[in-house]
Every structure is written in structure tokens, then in C-alpha cells.
N, C-alpha and C positions, 0 to 999 in steps of 0.2 A: 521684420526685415531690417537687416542692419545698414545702414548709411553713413556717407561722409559728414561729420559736423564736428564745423571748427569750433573749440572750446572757448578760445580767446584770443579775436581779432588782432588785438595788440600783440602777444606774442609769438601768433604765428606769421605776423609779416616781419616784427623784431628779427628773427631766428632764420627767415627763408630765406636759404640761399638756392641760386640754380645750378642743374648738375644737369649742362648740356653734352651728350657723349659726342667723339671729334669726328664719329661717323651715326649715319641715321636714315635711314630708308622705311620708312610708315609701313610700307608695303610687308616688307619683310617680317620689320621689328615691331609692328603691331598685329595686322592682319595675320601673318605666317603666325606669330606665336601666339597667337587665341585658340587657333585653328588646332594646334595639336590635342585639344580637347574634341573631339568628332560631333559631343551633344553640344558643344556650347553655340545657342543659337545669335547670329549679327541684325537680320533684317526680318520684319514684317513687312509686307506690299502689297496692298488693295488698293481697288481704283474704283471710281462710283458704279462700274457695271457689275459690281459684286465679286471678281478677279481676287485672288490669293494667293499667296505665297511666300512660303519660308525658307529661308536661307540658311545655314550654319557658316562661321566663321572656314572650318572646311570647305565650303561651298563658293564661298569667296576667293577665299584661297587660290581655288581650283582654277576658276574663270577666270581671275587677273592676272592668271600666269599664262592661261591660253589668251584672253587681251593681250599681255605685253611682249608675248610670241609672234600672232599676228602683225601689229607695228613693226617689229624688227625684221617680218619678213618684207613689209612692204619697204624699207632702209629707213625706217624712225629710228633715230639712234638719241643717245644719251643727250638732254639738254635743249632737242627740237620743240618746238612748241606744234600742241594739238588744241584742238577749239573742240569743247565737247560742249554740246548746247542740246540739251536732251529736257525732258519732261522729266518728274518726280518716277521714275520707273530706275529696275531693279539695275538695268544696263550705265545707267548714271555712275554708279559705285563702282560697277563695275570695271569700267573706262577709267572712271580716276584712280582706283588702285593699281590698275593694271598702266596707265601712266608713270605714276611712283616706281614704281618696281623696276622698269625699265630705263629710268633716272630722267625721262622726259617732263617738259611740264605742260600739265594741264592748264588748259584756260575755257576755265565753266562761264558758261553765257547763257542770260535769261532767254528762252524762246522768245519771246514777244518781239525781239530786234527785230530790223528790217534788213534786206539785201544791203543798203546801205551802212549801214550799220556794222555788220557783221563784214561787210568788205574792208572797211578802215581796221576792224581788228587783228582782220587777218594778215593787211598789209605792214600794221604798225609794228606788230608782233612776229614777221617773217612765218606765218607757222605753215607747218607743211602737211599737217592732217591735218582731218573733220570727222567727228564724229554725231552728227544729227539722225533726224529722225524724217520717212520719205514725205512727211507732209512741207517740212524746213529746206529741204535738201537743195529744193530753185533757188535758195538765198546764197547759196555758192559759188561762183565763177572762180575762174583761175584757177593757176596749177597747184596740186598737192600730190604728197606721193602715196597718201591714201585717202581712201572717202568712203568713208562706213556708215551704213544708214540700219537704222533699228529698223526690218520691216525689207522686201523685195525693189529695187529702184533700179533703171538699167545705168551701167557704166560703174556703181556703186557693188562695193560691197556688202553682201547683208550682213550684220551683227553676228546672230546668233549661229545662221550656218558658216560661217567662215572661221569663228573660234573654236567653232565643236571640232571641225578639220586639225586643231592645231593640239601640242602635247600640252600637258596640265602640271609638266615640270619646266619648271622658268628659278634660276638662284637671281634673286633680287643684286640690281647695281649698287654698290657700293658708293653712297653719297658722302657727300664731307658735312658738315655743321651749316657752312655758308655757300654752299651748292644752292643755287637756284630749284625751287620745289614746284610752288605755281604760282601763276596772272592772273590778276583781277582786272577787270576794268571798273574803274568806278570817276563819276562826274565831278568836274572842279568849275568854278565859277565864271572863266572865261575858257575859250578852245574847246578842242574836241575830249571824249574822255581819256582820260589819264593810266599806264599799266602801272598797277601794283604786283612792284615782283617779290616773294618773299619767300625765304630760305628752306632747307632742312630743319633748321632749326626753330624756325618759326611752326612747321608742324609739331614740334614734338612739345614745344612751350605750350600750345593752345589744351594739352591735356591740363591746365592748372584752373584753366578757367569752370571744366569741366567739373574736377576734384573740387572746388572749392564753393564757385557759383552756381551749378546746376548740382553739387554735393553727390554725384552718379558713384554707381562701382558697379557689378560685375552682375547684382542681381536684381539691376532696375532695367526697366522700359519707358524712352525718351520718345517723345515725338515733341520735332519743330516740325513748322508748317511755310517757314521759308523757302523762297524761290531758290532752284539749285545753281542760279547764277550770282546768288548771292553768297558774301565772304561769310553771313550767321549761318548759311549753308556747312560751310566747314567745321566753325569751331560746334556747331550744335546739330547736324545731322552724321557728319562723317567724322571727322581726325577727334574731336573733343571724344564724343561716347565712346566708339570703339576702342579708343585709347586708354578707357577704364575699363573693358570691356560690358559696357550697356549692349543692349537690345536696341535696335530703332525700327519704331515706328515707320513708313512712309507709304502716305495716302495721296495718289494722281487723281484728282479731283477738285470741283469749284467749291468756292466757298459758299458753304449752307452751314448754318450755326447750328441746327438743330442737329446736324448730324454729325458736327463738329463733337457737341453731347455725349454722343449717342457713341461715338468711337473710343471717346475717355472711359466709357461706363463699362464699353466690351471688350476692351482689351485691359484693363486696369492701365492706363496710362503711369506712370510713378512722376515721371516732370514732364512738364510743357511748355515747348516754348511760341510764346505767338505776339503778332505785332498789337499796340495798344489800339490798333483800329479794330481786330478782330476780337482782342479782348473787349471790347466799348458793346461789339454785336451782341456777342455770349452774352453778356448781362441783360443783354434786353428779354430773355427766353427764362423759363420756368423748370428751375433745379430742382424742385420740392419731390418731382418721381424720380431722379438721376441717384444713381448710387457712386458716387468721387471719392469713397474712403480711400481709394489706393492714391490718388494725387495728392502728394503731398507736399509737392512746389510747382507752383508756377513763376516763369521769367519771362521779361520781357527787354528788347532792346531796339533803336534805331530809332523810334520816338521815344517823346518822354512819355509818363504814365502819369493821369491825372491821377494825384492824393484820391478823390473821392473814388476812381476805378478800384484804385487796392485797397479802401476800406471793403468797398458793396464785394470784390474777390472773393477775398477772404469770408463775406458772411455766406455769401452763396455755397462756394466751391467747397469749404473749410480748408484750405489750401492758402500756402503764404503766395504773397504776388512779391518781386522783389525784380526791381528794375535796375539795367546796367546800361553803362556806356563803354563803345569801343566806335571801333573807324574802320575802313578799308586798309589802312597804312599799319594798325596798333592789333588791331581786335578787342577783345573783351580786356578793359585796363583799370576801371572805373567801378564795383558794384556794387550791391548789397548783400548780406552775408544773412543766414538764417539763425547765427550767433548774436543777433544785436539787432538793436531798436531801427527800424526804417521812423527816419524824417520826413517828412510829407516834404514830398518835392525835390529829393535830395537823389543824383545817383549812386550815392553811396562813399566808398570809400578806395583807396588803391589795392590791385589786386595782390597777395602775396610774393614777392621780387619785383612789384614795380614802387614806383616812387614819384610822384608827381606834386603839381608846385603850380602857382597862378604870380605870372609874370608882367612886368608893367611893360610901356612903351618900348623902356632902354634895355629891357631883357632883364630888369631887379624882381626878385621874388617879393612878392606883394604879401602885407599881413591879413591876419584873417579878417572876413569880410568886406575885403575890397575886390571888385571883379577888374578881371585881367582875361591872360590869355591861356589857356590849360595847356602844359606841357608836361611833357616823359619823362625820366633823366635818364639819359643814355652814358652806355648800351644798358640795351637791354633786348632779349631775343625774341620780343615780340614784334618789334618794330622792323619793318619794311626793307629789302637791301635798299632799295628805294624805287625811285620812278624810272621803267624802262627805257631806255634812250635818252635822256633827260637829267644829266648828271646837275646842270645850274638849277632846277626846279628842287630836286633832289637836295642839294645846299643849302637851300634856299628854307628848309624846316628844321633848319638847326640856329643854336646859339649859344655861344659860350658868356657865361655869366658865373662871374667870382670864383675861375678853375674849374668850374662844371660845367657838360654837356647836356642843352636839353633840346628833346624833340617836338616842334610846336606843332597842337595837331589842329589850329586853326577855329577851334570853336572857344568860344568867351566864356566864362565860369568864376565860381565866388567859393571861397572854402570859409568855412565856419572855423571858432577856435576848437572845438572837437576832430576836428580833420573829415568832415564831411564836405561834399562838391554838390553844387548846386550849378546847375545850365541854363547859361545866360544870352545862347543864340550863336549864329553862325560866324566867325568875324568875316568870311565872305556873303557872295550872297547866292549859295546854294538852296536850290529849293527839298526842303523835305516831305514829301505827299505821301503815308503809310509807310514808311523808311524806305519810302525810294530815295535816292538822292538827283536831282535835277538839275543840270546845269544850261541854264538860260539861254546862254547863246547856242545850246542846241538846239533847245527851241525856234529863237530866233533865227536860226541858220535855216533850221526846215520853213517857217513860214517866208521866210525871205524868197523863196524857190516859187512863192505861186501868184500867178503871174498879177494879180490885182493887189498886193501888197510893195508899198514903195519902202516902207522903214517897219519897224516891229523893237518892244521891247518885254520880256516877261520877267515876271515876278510874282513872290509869292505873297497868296491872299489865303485869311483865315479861313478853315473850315473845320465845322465842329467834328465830322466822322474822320474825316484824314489830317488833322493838324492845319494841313498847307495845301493848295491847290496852286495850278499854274494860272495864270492870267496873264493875256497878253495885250499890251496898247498896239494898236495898228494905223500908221497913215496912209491910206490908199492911192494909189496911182491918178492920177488923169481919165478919169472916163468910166471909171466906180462907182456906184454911189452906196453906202451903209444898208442891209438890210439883212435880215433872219436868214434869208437864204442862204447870203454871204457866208454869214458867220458860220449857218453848217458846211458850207462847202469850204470854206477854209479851215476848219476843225477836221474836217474828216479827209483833206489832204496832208495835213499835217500827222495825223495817224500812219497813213501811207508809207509818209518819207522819215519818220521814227518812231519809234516803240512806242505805243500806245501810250505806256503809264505816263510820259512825257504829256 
């Protein structure tokens, strides 16, 4: 099987230039054009009840032109925001493509939010769909001018019988380069969390990450195992692979290692991506009856990866482990290439058209092995238009230093004189638990709400399976007093009034 592999780091970022076209619609100009191959297969979907099914890029095709039909019947029109907050199922994809197409943006949200939660998003972000699922659908209030539930729900629309109503001819919206594409939410160190809104053009950039770091093309099969509320969601289950035209994988199901296994073996997995917490499990389990010839990479990102995990990987799996770093704001900017030596500890190097640099206090580029602050140098089409509503915050990650633009993306880092980056922690204080990212005073915002807490503050504390757990101090009210009970019943209110992984 023939694959992508860069010959020579150096001169394939020397030589890369980007070649962003002035219009760009994913939908269209990936999806549509895979599709005129009828056999070329997009999606695998199994779920632990033993459930299956395949999709063709045709198939896709199909359905997000009858999605982006639907929306336009209910008046979603170009640029509205939808909150699609679905489960690892095939309707996910389908919602987001058929979003693109219709020039609206998507804003994927992990299930686990609360009412709460998911109220602020909707509010923040004006959006006028929802697209969940009828277990989530209570976490909705207020007006939208649709509300599509995967599954029968009264007042809602179902999913599937409401697009099978609709034609399966839809001409994709003509996007410009810096047309707004989709919202993220992701946590910042004070307030609530943050929209990341990012372009046209930032989908079509994320195919480089895919070409170059996950090395995919047209006759491999991807599985991440990423939440579809997360931004590794995009560049590593949707816009990355289909963009090269991969296969993906996608399995609705909890985590069990052994069948974690057991899925690489029967479906020939070719890459994998998965968090260094779940890679930590895998090793604990016994590869010696697994057949993993077909993987031939493994990545990881959003924690670091301990040195000793990607030696023990690699003898296990016989598969390279090669770790990267990206943001909510950048994506994948940071990695390691299967062209060159991995440094224990190192995330690697700048992606092919980015260019980054470790800055000091006054915004000077720092020599090698002094730690600073890691920045982007902008433009560059990966990076964010910015923070929705939030133009000074938005400003506020920039800095001109000696006629140059760069984007600070807030975590502290040390470059070696070979041009390797090393991660040196957060310069706020976000907490990272399994690449969630945590922002405290959301914590302390929900524990502040119950009624035996007078102050609270969280922070993060080591832990060997997830990096970082939350921990929270608490001084209690008047008429309290400290015990076990407490502590469950204030943990398991705090679940209540936000997302769990918090």
C-alpha cells in the first residue's frame, strides 16, 4: 500500500507554499468530488451493540444535500449557526456536511454538557438550530427555527424521516476563503468558554495536517476515537481524512481496551488516533495474539505522550507513535514526521507553511533553549478569524515584533538548536484532564451554586492515568461542617450543573 512520506523535513517546509483557492466549500469541493466515484467508500459505523454500516462518499453525498435541504426549508440560511451535539453516529457527519454546503456553521458539542451549558452556547452564539439526539433534547429551551432530534421526539423533528422527505439534489453555497465555516467552544483560564470561529479556509488548510502528519491518502482507513465535540474531531475524523479521501473508521461506544484491539485487528485499522490516556490502557493488555500489520501509525495529541509510552508502542503495536501539538484557535502546527528521528519529549517540529518561534516577555525571539512563549507567525490559514464577539480578547493573541506578526497561542515551550519544541506547560492556568481542557472558574462557578459552599478554588493536580485532574479547595459556609458525605454530595452536584469531565 502506497502512502504519504515526506522525504526531507527540511525541504519540504523550505519549498511549501499555500495554495488557498478565493472560494471553498468542503461540502462540495471534497465531499461532492469523491462521490463521483460511486465505489469509493467514506465511513465505517459500529457501535458496541454489534450495529454496522457503510457509507460511500455518494452516500454522503446524498444525505447532506437532503440535510442542507431541510435547514433551508425550516429558513437556516447562509451563516446561521446550528449546535449539532450528537454521539459518534453516522448522523454527526452528516449534519456537518450538510451544514457546509448550505454555508451555515456548525457548532459540534460534546454530549456530556448540561442544560446549562449548552444554554450559554446557544445564547452566545445566536444559533437558531439543534441538531441532538431524543435522550439530550431536555437540554434545549428557547426559540429555534428547527430542532431535529436523531430518533422520534414530540415538537421535534426526526432526523432521518424528515430528510428522506427532502431532494438529494442541493448545489453547494459558494463560500469565500474567510467566510466563517464553524464554532468551537473551547475553555480559557478565567470566564465562561470561549467561541472559536474559523474560516473556509481553515478547512481546507487542515488537509496538510492530514497529508503530512497522519501521511493518509485515498487507500488507508483512519480511526480517531475523539469526542465529536472536539476540534481533533475535525482535523482527524472529518475535513483532515476525507480531504485525502481516507476511509473512517467511527465506533459509538465506551472505552474497553481490549476491544479497542480487537477493532484494529478486524478492520485493518492503517492510523490511529487516540489520547495518551487511552494509549497508557492499551499497553496494559497482551498484543502477542493481535495481528496490527496494517497499522502502520499511530498519533497522538492534546496531552503530551510519555517517551516511555512511544518506546513500549512501538515494540508492542510495531507501529510508530508520533505525537503533535495544535489548539482550538491553530490546530495541528506542531508535530512529528515519520521522516526523522522523534526526541523523547519533544512535539516535534512546525508543520509544512507554518513557522513558529519562542518569544520572551517583550515579544523578542528567544535562542535556542531558552523557554518562552510559543507563537505562529501570521497569517497563516490555520489560525482562528478569531474569538466570536470578542474582538479585544481576539488582539489581544497577537504581537508585532521586529516587522513581524505572531500569534501567541499561550502555552510556554523551549526549541532546541535543531528546531525541535519541547512543552513547558500552560502560561495560564487551564486544566488539562485526558485533553479535555478545563477552565476553573467553571468549575468554581458550578460549585459556588451549592448552597454549603461559601468560596472555592480549582486547580490542577497530578495524576498518573489522565496527566491533570481537577481539585477543588472549598471554604464552607456557616453551619457546615467537612465530611465524606459532603464531598459526595458536592461532587455529584457539580456534575449536575456541568459536564461531567469538569
Amino acid at each position: 500500500m502506497q502512502h504519504t512520506v515526506m522525504e526531507c523535513y527540511a525541504e519540504t517546509h523550505r519549498d511549501f507554499e499555500w495554495d488557498i483557492p478565493e472560494s471553498f466549500n468542503y461540502g462540495g469541493d471534497v465531499v461532492d468530488c469523491w462521490a463521483q466515484d460511486p465505489s469509493r467508500q467514506a465511513l465505517i459505523w459500529l457501535n458496541e451493540a454489534g450495529d454496522e454500516k457503510h457509507y460511500s462518499f455518494a452516500d454522503i453525498k446524498a444525505l447532506s444535500n437532503q440535510f442542507a435541504n431541510l435547514l433551508a426549508a425550516q429558513g437556516v440560511a447562509r451563516g446561521d449557526k446550528v449546535i449539532i451535539m450528537l454521539p459518534r453516529i453516522p448522523q454527526w457527519q452528516i449534519a456537518m456536511v450538510g451544514c457546509n454546503k448550505l454555508g451555515a456553521v456548525p457548532i459540534p458539542c460534546v454530549t456530556m454538557l448540561t442544560e446549562k451549558d449548552v444554554s450559554y452556547r446557544a445564547e452566545h452564539s445566536g444559533a437558531v438550530a439543534v441538531v441532538t439526539t431524543v435522550a439530550d433534547s431536555s437540554k434545549f429551551g428557547g426559540a429555534f427555527k428547527a430542532r431535529i432530534s436523531v430518533g422520534e421526539c414530540p415538537d421535534w423533528l426526526d432526523f432521518d424521516s424528515s430528510i428522506s422527505a427532502q431532494s438529494d439534489a442541493f448545489e453547494p453555497v459558494p463560500l469565500a476563503a474567510e467566510d466563517p465555516a464553524i464554532l468551537f467552544y473551547t475553555s480559557g483560564s478565567t470566564g465562561l468558554p470561549k467561541g472559536v470561529l474559523h474560516s473556509s479556509r481553515g478547512l481546507y488548510s487542515w488537509r496538510e495536517s492530514a497529508r503530512y502528519w497522519l501521511s493518509l491518502t485515498e487507500n488507508d482507513l483512519m480511526w480517531c476515537t475523539a469526542d465529536t465535540g472536539w476540534s481533533k474531531a475535525g482535523t482527524s475524523i472529518l475535513y483532515g481524512p476525507w480531504s485525502m479521501g481516507s476511509t473512517v473508521l467511527f465506533y459509538d461506544g465506551g472505552f474497553d481496551a481490549e476491544k479497542r484491539l480487537e477493532l484494529l485487528e478486524k478492520y485493518k485499522v492503517n492510523v490511529f488516533c487516540a489520547a495518551a490516556t487511552e494509549l497508557r490502557k492499551l499497553l496494559e493488555q497482551d498484543f502477542t495474539a493481535r495481528d496490527l500489520s496494517a497499522l502502520r501509525l499511530t498519533v497522538s495529541a492534546g496531552e503530551t505522550v510519555n517517551p516511555k509510552v512511544v518506546r513500549r508502542w512501538h515494540e508492542k503495536s510495531g507501529s510508530l507513535l508520533l505525537d503533535g501539538y495544535g489548539q482550538t484557535e491553530t490546530l495541528m502546527t506542531i508535530v512529528n514526521y515519520n521522516c526523522m528521528p522523534v526526541k523523547p519529549g519533544s512535539m516535534g517540529q512546525p508543520m509544512p507553511g507554518t513557522d513558529a518561534a519562542i518569544l520572551g516577555d517583550a515579544g523578542e525571539v528567544l535562542d535556542a533553549g531558552m523557554a518562552g512563549q510559543l507563537a505562529i507567525k501570521a497569517p497563516n490559514p490555520q489560525i482562528m478569524l478569531g474569538y466570536l464577539g470578542d474582538d479585544e480578547r481576539t488582539a489581544a493573541c497577537y504581537v508585532e515584533s521586529k516587522g513581524q506578526r505572531w500569534f501567541l497561542t499561550g502555552d510556554n515551550a523551549a526549541m532546541d538548536d535543531e528546531g525541535y519544541i519541547f512543552y513547558e506547560g500552560r502560561d495560564d492556568d487551564v486544566i488539562n484532564s485526558s485533553g479535555y481542557r478545563i477552565g476553573p472558574t467553571e468549575v468554581e462557578n458550578a460549585l459556588i451554586e451549592h448552597p454549603a459552599v461559601q468560596e472555592s478554588a480549582a486547580v490542577a493536580s497530578p495524576d498518573d492515568e489522565r496527566g491533570e485532574v481537577v481539585k477543588a479547595f472549598i471554604i464552607l459556609k456557616n453551619g457546615f461542617e467537612p465530611s465524606e458525605k459532603l464531598v459526595k454530595d458536592i461532587q455529584s452536584f457539580t456534575k449536575q450543573n456541568t459536564a461531567p469531565y469538569k
